[in-house]
C-alpha positions in Angstrom: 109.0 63.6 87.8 111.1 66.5 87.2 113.5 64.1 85.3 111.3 64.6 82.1 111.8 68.1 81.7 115.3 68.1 82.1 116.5 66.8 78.4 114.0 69.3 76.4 115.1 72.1 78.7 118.8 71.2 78.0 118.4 70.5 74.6 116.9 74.4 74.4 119.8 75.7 76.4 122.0 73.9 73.4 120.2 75.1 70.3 120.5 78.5 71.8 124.0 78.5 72.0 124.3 77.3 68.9 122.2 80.3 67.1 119.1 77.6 66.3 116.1 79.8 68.1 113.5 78.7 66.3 114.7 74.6 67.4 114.8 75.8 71.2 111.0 77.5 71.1 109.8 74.3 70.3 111.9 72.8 72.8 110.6 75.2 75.1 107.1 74.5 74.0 107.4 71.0 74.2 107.7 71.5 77.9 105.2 74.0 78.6 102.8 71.0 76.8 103.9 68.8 79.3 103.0 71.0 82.7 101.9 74.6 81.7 102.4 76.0 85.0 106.5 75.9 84.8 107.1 79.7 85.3 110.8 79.2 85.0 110.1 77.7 81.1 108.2 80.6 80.2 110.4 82.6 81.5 113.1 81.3 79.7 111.1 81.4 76.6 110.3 85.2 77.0 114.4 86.1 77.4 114.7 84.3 73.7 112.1 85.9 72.5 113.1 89.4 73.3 116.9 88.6 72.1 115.3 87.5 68.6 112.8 91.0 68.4 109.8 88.8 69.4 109.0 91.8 71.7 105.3 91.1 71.9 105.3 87.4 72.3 107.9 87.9 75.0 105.8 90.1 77.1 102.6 87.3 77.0 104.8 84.8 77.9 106.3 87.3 80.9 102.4 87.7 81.9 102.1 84.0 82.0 104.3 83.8 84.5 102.8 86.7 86.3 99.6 85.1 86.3 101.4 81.6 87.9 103.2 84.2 90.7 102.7 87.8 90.7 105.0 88.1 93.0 108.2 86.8 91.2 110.2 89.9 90.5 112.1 88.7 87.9 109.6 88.6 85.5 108.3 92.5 86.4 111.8 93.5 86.0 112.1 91.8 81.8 108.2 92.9 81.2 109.3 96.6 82.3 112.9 96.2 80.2 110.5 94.6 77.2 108.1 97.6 77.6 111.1 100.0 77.7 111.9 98.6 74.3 109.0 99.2 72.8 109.1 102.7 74.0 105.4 102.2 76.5 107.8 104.1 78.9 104.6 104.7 81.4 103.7 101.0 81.3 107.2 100.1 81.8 107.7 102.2 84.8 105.1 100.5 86.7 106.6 97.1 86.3 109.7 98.2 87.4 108.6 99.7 90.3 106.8 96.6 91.3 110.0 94.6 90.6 112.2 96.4 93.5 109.1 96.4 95.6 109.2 92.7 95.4 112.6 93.0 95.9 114.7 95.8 96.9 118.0 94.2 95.9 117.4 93.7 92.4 119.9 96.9 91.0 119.4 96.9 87.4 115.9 97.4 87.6 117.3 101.3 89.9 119.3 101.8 86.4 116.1 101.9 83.9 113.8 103.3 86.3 116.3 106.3 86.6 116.3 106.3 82.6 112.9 106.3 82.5 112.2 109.1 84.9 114.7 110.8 83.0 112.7 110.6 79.6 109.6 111.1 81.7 111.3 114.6 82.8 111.1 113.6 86.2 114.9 114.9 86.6 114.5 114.3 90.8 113.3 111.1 90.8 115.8 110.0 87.9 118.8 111.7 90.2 117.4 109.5 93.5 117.2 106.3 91.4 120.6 106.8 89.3 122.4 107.5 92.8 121.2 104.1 94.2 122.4 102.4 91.3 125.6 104.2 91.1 125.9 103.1 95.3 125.9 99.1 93.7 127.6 99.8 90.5 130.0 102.8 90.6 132.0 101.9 87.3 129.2 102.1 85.3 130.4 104.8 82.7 126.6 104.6 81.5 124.6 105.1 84.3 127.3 108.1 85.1 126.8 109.8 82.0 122.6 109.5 82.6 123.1 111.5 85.6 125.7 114.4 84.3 122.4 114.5 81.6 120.0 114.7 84.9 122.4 117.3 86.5 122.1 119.4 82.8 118.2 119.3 83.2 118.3 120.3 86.5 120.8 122.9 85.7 123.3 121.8 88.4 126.4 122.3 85.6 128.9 122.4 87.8 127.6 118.6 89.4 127.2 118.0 85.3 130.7 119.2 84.5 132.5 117.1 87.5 130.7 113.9 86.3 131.6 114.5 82.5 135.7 115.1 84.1 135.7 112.0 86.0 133.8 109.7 83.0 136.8 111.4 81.0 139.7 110.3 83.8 138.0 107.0 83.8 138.3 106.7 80.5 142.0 107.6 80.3 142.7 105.2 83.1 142.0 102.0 81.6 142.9 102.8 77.8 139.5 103.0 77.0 138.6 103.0 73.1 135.9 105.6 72.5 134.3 104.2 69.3 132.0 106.0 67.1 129.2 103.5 68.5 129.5 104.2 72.1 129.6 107.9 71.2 126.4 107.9 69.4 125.1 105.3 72.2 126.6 108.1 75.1 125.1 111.1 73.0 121.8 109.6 71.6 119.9 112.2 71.3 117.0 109.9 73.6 119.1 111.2 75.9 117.3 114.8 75.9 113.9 114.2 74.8 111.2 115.3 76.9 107.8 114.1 78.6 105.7 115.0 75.9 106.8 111.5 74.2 104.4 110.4 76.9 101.4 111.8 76.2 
């Protein structure tokens, strides 16, 4: 019955909102002893273990589910974001690509893909993929300042220097704060390396 996974699955839902990780794996565990084939657990497990740093453990529990459905996008999507964060910016492009393949509506994965191709200094395919994102999202000051950058590489500074004016007007508009973290998160400087971090 379904009824007996649903106090260990709660219980893990309430250590992790109470900071106590290491309670809710084994919470999580404790479920995946009971019927291994829950993809949803490991899942579950995988987000936790990525928000802790567990990067590596995260992305064998993502293949676990994988194996159970290769077809659930959801789980491409975090192993591509996981891979992304441990800079395997090839292997994370290929998850992500299956992700929106799987499903064509799931935005985000547009966002990093765009990123990606950006670092990968594939400037055309990051400017098709940021422009379908920006289509779904288009107050993302992020995403806007990843494609004046694309624009720069491409060396469309006119398109560059519009984009940079209307992230400033934004900006203006709604009082916002620019701190000395998003600054250095805005002008990172992953922002212009190149493909030979690739090879």
């Amino acid at each position: 019955s379904s009824k007996c996974y649903l106090s260990p699955f709660h219980k893990a839902l309430i250590c992790i909102e109470l900071g106590r990780y290491k309670e809710a794996l084994e919470h999580f565990d404790e479920l995946l002893s009971i019927n291994d084939k829950l993809s949803s657990i490991w899942r579950q497990k995988a987000i936790l273990l990525g928000d802790i740093g567990r990067i590596d453990e995260a992305i064998k529990c993502l293949d676990r589910v994988i194996e159970i459905n290769n077809n659930d996008a959801y789980a491409w999507y975090l192993k591509g974001k996981m891979l992304k964060r441990l800079g395997k910016y090839k292997e994370a492009l290929k998850c992500l690509y299956v992700a929106i393949e799987l499903n064509k509506n799931w935005i985000h994965a547009y966002k990093d893909i765009a990123y990606l191709e950006m670092m990968s200094g594939n400037y055309e395919d990051a400017l098709k993929y940021i422009d379908e994102y920006l289509e779904k999202v288009p107050e993302d000051i992020e995403a806007k300042f990843y494609k004046a950058n694309i624009y720069e590489q491409l060396d469309k500074l006119d398109e560059a220097l519009k984009i940079h004016d209307e992230i400033i007007s934004k900006l203006k508009d709604n009082n916002f704060i620019l701190t000395n973290s998003l600054i250095k998160k805005l002008t990172a400087d992953w922002f212009f390396r190149r493909a030979d971090i690739l090879a």
